[in-house]
KEMARVO-111283 format. One line per field, with one value per residue (C-alpha): residue number from 1; x, y, z. Coordinates in steps of 0.25 Angstrom, whole numbers, plus 5000, padded with zeros to 4 digits. Example, Ala and Ser with C-alpha at 12.3 -4.5 7.8 and 13.67 -1.06 7.14 Angstrom:
BEGIN
nr <- c(1, 2)
c1 <- c(5049, 5055)
c2 <- c(4982, 4996)
c3 <- c(5031, 5029)
This chain:
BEGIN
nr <- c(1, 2, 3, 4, 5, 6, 7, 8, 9, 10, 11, 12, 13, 14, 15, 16, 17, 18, 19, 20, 21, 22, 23, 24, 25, 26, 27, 28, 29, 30, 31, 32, 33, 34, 35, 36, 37, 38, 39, 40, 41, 42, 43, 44, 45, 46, 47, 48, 49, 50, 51, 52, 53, 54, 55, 56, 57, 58, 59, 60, 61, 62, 63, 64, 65, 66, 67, 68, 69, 70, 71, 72, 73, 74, 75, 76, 77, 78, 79, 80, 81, 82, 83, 84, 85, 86, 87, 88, 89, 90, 91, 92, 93, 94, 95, 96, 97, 98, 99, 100, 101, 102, 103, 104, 105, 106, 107, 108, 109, 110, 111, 112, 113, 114, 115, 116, 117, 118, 119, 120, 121, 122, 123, 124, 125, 126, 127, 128, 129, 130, 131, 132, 133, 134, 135, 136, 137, 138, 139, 140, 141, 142, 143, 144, 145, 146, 147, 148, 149, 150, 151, 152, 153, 154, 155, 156, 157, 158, 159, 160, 161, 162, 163, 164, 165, 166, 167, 168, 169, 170, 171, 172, 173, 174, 175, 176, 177, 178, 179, 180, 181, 182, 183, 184, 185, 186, 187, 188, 189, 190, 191, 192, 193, 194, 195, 196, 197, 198, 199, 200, 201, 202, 203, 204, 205, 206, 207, 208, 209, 210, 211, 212, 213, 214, 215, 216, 217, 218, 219, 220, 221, 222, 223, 224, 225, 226, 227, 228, 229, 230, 231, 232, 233, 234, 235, 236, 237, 238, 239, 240, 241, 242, 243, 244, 245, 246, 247, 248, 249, 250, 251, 252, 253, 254, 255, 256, 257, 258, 259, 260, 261, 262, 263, 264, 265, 266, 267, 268, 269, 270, 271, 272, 273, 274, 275, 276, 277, 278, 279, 280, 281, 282, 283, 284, 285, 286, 287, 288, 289, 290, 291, 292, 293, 294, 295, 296, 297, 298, 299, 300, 301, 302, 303, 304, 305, 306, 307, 308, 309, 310, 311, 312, 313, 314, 315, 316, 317, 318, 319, 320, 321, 322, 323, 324, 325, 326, 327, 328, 329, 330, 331, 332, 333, 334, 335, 336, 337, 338, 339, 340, 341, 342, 343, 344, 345, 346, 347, 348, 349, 350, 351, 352, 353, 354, 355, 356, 357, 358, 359, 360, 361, 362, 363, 364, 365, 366, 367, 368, 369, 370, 371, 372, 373, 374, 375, 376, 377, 378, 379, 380, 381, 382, 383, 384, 385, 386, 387, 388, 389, 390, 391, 392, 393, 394, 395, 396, 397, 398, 399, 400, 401, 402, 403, 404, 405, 406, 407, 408, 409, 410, 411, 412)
c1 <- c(5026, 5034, 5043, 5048, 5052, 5055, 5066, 5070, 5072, 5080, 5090, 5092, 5096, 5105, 5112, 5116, 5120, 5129, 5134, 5138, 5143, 5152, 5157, 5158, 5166, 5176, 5178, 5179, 5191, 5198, 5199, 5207, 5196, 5205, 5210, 5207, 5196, 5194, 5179, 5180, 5166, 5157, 5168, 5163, 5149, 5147, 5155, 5146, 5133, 5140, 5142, 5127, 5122, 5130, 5140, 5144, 5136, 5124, 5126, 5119, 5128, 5129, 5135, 5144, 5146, 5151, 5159, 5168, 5169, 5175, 5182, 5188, 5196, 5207, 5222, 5219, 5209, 5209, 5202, 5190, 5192, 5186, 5180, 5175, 5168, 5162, 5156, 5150, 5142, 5138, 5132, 5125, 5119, 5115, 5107, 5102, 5097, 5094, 5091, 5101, 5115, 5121, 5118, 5103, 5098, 5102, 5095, 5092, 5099, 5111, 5113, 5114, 5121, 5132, 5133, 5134, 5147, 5152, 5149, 5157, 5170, 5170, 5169, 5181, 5189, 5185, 5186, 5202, 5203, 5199, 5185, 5177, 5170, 5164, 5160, 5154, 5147, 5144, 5136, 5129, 5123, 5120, 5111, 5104, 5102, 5097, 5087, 5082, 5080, 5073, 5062, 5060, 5056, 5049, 5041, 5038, 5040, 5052, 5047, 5049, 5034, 5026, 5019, 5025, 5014, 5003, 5012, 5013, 4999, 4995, 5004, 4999, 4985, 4988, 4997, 4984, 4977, 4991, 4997, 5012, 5018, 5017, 5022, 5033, 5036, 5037, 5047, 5056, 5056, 5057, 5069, 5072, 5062, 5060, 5054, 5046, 5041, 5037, 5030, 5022, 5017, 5012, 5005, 4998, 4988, 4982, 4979, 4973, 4964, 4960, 4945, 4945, 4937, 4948, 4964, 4973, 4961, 4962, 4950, 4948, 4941, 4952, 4965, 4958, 4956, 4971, 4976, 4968, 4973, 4988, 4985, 4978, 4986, 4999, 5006, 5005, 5019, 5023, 5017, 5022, 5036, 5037, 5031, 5036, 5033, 5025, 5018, 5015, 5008, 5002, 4995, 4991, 4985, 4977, 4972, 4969, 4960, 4954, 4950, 4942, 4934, 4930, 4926, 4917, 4912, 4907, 4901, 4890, 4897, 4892, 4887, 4894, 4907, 4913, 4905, 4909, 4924, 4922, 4914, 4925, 4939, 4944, 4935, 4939, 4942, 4940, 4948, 4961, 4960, 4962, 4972, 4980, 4975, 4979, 4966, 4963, 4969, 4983, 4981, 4992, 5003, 4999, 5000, 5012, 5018, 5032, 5034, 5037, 5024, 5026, 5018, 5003, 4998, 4995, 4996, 5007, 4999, 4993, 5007, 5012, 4999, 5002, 5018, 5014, 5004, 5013, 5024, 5017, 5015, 5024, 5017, 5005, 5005, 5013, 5002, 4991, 4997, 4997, 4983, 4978, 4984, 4981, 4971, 4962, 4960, 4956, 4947, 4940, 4937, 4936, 4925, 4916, 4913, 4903, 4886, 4881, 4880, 4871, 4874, 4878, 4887, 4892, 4897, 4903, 4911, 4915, 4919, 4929, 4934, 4937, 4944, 4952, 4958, 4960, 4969, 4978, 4992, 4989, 4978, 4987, 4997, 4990, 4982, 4995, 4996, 4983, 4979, 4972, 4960, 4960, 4961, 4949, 4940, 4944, 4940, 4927, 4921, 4932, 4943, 4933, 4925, 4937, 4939, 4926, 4925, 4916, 4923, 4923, 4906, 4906, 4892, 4891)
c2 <- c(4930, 4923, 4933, 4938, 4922, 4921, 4931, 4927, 4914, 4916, 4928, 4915, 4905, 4917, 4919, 4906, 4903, 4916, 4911, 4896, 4904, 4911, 4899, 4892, 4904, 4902, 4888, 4891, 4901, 4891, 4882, 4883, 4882, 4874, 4864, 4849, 4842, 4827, 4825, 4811, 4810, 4815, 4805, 4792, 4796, 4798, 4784, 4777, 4782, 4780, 4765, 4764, 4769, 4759, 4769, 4783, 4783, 4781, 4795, 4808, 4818, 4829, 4816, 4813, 4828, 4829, 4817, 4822, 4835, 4828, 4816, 4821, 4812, 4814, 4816, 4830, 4826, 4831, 4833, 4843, 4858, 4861, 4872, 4861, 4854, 4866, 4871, 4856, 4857, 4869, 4866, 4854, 4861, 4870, 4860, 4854, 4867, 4877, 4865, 4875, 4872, 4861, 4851, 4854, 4842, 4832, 4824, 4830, 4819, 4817, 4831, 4829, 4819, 4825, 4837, 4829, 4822, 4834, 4842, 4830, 4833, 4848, 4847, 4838, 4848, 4860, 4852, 4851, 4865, 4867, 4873, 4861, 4871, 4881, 4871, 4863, 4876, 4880, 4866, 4868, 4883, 4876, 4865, 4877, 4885, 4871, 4869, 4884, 4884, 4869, 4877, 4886, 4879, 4870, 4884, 4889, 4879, 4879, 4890, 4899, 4903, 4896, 4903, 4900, 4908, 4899, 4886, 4893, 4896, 4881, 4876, 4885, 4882, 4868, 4867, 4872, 4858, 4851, 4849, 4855, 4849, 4863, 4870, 4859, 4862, 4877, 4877, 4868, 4876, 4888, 4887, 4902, 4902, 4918, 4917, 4906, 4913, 4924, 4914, 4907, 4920, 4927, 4913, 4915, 4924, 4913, 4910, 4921, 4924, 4909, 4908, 4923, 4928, 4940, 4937, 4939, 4942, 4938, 4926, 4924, 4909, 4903, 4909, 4903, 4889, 4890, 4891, 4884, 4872, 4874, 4872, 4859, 4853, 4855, 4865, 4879, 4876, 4875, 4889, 4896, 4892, 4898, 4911, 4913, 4917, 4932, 4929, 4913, 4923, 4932, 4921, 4913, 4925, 4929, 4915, 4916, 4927, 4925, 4910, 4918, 4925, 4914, 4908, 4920, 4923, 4907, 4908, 4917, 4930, 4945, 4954, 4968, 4973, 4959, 4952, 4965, 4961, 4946, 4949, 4960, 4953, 4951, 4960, 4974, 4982, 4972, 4968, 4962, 4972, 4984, 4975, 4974, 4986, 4981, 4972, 4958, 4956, 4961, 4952, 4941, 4953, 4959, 4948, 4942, 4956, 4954, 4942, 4947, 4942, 4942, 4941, 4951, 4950, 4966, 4976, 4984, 4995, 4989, 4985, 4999, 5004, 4994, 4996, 5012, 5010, 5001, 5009, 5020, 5007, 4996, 4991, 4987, 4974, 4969, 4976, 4968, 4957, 4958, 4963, 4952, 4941, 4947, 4941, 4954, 4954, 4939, 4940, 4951, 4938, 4927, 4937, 4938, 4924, 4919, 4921, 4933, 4946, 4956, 4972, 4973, 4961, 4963, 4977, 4974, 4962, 4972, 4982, 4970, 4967, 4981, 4985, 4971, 4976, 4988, 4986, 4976, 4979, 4973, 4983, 4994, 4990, 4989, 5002, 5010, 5006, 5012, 5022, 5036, 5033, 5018, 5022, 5033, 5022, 5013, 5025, 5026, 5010, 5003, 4992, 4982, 4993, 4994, 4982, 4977, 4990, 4999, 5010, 5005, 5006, 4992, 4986, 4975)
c3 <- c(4936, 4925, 4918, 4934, 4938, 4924, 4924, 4938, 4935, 4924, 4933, 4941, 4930, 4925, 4936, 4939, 4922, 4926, 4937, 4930, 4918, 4927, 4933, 4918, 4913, 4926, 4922, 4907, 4910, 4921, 4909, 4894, 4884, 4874, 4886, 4883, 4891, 4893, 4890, 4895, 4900, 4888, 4879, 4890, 4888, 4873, 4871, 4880, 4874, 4860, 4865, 4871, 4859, 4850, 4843, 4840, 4828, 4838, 4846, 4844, 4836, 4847, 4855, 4843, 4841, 4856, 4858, 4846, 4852, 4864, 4859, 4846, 4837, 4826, 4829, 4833, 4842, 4857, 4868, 4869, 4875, 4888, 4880, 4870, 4881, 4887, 4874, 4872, 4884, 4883, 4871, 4875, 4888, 4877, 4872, 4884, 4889, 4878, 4868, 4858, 4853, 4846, 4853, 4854, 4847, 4856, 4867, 4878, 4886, 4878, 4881, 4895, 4895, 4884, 4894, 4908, 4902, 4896, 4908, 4916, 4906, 4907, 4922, 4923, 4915, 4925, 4937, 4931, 4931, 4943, 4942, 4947, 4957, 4947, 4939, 4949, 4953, 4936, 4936, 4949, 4944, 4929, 4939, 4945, 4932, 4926, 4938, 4936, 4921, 4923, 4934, 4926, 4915, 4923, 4927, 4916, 4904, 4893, 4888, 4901, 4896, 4908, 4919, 4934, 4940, 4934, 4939, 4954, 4954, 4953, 4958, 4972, 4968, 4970, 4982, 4988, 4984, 4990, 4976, 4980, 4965, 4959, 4971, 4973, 4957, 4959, 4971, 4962, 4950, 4956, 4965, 4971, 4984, 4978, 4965, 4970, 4980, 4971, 4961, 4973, 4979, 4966, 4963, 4976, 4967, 4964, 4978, 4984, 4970, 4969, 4965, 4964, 4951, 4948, 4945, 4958, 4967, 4981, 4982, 4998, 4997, 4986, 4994, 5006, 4999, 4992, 5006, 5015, 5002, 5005, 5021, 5019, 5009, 5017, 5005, 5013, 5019, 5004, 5000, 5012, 5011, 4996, 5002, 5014, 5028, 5024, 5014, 5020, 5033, 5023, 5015, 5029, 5034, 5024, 5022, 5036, 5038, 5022, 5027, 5040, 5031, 5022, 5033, 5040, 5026, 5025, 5040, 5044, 5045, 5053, 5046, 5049, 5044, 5048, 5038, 5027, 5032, 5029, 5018, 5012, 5017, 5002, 4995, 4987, 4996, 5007, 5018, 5013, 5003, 5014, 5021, 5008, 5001, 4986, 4985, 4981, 4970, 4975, 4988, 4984, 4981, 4993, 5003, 4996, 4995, 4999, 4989, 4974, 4967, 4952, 4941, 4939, 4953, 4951, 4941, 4940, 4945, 4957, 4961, 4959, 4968, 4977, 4978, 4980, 4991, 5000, 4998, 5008, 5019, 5018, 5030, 5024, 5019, 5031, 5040, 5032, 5032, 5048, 5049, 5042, 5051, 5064, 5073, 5074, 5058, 5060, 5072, 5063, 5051, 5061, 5071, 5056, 5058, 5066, 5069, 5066, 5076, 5079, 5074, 5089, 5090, 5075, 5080, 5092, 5084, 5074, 5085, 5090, 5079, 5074, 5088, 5088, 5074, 5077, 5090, 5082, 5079, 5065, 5062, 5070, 5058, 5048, 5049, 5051, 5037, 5029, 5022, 5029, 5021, 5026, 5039, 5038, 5033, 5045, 5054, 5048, 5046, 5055, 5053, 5048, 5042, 5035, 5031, 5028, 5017, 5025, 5023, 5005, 5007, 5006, 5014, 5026)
């Protein structure tokens, strides 16, 4: 995840140090480099500080370097260049930013201060020629530059060698115990609404394999405890807004159904094949892997499909495998996603709860529920969208057949 928001992040701040360069190159040309400058307000401020600080002797030698570069003395003395002035800044924001140039010894806030007041003559001098705009608009891009390359290193250190994806990952984790600080940090530092989506929906990983023994495997109890934390804590809203309407839909009705069968699975369930479809709903091979087809461990990239997700949620293989597969049938994903929010795959979860049957009743339950599938418009959809071989099996064991691994060998 890091080197794809890395280098995005850094495309931005580009940009937008070309497009202030372009504006400074403008104003540069507007104005005669060898014409004089008044540099009135770095001259007040270095004679005040020289006066607080109880003479010139007592101020720092970049100040004394500076003040003799604007104030110079002698009968051939005369007023800095605008060209002078620039070059000083741009020296001392050297400093400030990159801690290089010849001014890089000096305190950090005498910096400042040296480059607000020189800042304040230069500006005076273009405003006089008539580019008051561009320059106005210069500064305003160096603010937003400034604020990006302080997020990022807010992200992921000075050394741009920190991991955003373990900052994202706790800081979900915790906005599931109603500690939103992290979160709250993660907006701010990442100010496009798309990359932070992208960061927020690959850290879901975490979410859905919570507990879970094996890396980026779906985990039904811990995803159903993340979630049920962000809806009674209040955050859910939080999350939602960050990934969007889809995805928000695709999360709730997983969390939905996945909380239905943690519950028939805690309560005295049938036997039959609705107990093997309780008992094989997020097992290889079991039901949400036939929904989604790519298994456990690609659930999040699955479900989150037509968000970006960066960072090894797959092997390159899988994702080819993947990418090769839904090409043929588009429809798929959007087909499962419908099939696993309609009321007939509910009632299929909610109908294995309850006392136990006899074989007769089991079979008529079973019988109801196979038929109230099967006469859906999810289902119609979704089937339209399988393989000949899955739809073979189907015809020999039945939907929940299917679904429960019947047609796999597995027992019930």
């Amino acid at each position: 995840m890091n080197d794809k928001f890395l280098s995005s992040f850094q495309r931005g701040i580009a940009t937008v140090q070309n497009k202030s360069d372009q504006l400074y190159n403008q104003i540069s040309a507007a104005i005669p480099k060898g014409q004089t400058v008044e540099a009135n307000n770095i001259i007040r401020y270095l004679e005040s500080k020289a006066d607080d600080v109880g003479g010139w002797e007592h101020l720092s030698t970049n100040e004394k370097r500076v003040f003799n570069e604007v104030s110079p003395v002698g009968a051939d003395a005369s007023p800095p260049t605008y060209a002078r002035l620039d070059n000083i800044r741009k020296q001392i924001g050297q400093a400030i930013g990159k801690n290089s140039g010849p001014f890089r010894d000096e305190e950090t806030g005498a910096l400042k201060q040296l480059y607000a007041n020189l800042t304040a003559d230069q500006e005076q001098a273009v405003v006089a020629a008539g580019m008051g705009d561009k320059w106005q608009a210069a500064k305003k891009l160096i603010g937003v530059r400034t604020t990006m390359e302080d997020a990022l290193t807010g992200l992921l250190g000075k050394d741009l060698r920190g991991d955003i994806g373990t900052k994202a990952s706790l800081a979900i984790r915790n906005l599931a115990k109603g500690d939103a600080k992290g979160f709250r940090a993660l907006q701010q530092d990442i100010p496009s609404p798309r990359i932070r989506r992208e960061v927020v929906a690959t850290s879901l990983r975490d979410a859905f394999s919570q507990g879970s023994r094996k890396e980026n495997e779906f985990h039904l109890p811990g995803f159903v405890d993340w979630y049920q934390g962000l809806k009674s804590s209040g955050t859910l809203p939080m999350m939602e807004r960050e990934l969007g309407g889809r995805t928000s839909a695709n999360l709730r009705n997983l969390f939905t159904v996945s909380q239905a069968v943690r519950q028939a699975r805690e309560s005295s369930i049938q036997t039959g094949r609705l107990n093997a479809f309780i008992k094989q709903f997020d097992a290889d091979g079991g039901v949400l892997d036939k929904i989604y087809r790519h298994g456990k461990g690609a659930l999040a990239t699955t479900i989150l499909g037509h968000i970006p997700v960066v960072g090894p949620t797959l092997s390159y293989g899988a994702v080819a495998g993947m990418a090769a597969k839904e090409a043929a049938r588009p429809a798929r994903s959007v087909a499962a996603d419908r099939l696993l929010a309609s009321s007939e795959f509910r009632s299929v979860v909610k109908q294995a709860k309850g006392a136990r049957l006899s074989e007769k009743g089991q079979q008529v339950v079973n019988q109801k529920m196979e038929t109230r599938i099967a006469n859906s418009p999810a289902w119609k959809s979704f089937y339209r969208t399988l393989t000949r071989e899955e739809k073979q099996a189907i015809a020999r064991v039945g939907i929940i057949g299917w679904f429960s691994g019947e047609a796999d060998g597995t027992e019930y």
